[in-house]
N, C-alpha and C positions, 0 to 999 in steps of 0.2 A: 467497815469501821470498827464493828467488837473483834475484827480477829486483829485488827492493826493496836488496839490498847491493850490486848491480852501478850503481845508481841513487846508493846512499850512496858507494862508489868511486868513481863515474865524477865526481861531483860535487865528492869532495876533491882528484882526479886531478894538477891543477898546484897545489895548496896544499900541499903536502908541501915538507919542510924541504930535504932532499939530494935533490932530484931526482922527477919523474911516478911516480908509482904509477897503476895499471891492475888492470882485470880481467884475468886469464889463467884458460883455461879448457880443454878437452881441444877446442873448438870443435863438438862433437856438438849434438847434439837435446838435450827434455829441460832438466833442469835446466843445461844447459852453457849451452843456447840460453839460458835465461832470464837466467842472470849477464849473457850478450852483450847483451841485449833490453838491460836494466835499464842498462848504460852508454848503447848508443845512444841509448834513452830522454833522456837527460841531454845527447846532445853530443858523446860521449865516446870514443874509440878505447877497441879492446878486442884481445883476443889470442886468437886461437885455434892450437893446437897438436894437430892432427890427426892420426889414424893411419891406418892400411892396412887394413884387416877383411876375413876371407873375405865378411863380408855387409857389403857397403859403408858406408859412414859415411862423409856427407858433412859437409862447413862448413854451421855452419847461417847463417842471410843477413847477423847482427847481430856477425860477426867483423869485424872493418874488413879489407878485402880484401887490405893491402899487410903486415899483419899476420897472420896465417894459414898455418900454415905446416906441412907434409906429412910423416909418420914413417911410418916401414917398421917402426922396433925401439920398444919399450916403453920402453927402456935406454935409448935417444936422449932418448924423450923426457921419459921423466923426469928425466935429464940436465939438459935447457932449462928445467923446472919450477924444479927447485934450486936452480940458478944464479940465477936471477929471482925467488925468492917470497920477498914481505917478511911472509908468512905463510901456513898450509891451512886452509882454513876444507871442511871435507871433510860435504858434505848424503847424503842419505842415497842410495846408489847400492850397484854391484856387486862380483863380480869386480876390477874393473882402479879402483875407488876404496878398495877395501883394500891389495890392489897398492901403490899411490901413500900410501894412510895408513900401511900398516907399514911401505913402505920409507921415510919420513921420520923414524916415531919411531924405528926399529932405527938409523938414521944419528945423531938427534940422543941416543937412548941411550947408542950407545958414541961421541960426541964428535967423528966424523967430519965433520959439518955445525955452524954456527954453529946454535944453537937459534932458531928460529922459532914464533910462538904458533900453535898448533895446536888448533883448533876444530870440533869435533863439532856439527854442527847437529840438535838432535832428541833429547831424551837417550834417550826410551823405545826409539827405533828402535835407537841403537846399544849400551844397556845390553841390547840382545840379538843383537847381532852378535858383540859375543864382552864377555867377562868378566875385567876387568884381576885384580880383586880374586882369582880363581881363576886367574890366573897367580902374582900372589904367593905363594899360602897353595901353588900345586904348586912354589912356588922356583925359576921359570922365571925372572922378572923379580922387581926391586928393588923394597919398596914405594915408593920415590921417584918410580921408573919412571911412577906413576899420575899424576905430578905436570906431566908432557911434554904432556897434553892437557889440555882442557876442555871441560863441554858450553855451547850457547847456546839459547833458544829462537825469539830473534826477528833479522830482521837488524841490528836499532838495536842486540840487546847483542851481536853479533858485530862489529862497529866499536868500540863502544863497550871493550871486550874488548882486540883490538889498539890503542888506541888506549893506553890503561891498558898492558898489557903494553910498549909501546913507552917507555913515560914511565917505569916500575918501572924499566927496564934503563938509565935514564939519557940515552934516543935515541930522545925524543919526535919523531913522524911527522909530526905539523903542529903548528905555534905554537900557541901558548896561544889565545889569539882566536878560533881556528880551533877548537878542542876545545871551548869552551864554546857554540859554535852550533849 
């Protein structure tokens, strides 16, 4: 499914309205590699944003080489992430993709980041990684709060997702023409 939306990205890549949308990705193995596959597949540059691991983690081959780029801090590089994502489309992963999930909803929460659509791939897998609805009812978060993400099952409704979210907010992604294909 990540190399089929690296496929649907890499393929919208230069039809976007304001400017190239891409893949970016942490540039690992795994499902990071597959987003990369799923652009190259198509043509397409992609992003990798790599880190420093006591057990190494390398770029996997499908990052475009001049695009790929080396972090020591988590902080950095989620920093890079931020700056850049015209959305998180967040598959099912670890440690350092909760990391990356809560530190974007805690930003677009309290209104530090512009909101971005924010996308759970899988909903069984992540209706058990944690439980929004049982942060409400302990009054931890607002039930609005629930409203910052959503799930998807396929890559066509994860495009299809931002694509929508993009048009709601008034700051459709690509032409009309371009949505209906």
């Amino acid at each position: 499914m990540a190399r089929r939306f690296g496929q649907i990205v890499g393929a919208a890549g230069e039809k976007t309205i304001d400017g190239r949308i891409m893949i970016m990705t942490g540039g690992g193995p795994g499902i990071m590699e597959a987003a990369n596959r799923g652009a190259h597949d198509v043509g397409a540059e992609s992003i990798g944003l790599n880190i420093t691991l006591p057990r190494e983690q390398y770029p996997n081959p499908y990052v475009t080489p001049e695009l790929c780029f080396s972090f020591h801090y988590f902080a950095m590089r989620k920093l890079h992430f931020l700056m850049r994502a015209r959305a998180l489309v967040a598959f099912p992963g670890g440690y350092g993709t909760l990391d990356e999930l809560f530190e974007v909803l805690s930003l677009a929460q309290t209104r530090k980041i512009a909101p971005v659509p924010v996308i759970l791939v899988g909903e069984s897998y992540w209706r058990h990684v944690f439980d929004p609805d049982f942060l409400v009812d302990e009054g931890v978060i607002a039930a609005e709060d629930r409203d910052l993400f959503w799930f998807a099952e396929s890559a066509d409704d994860v495009w299809r997702d931002i694509l929508g979210w993009y048009e709601s907010v008034g700051r459709p992604l690509v032409p009309a023409a371009e949505r209906a294909s």
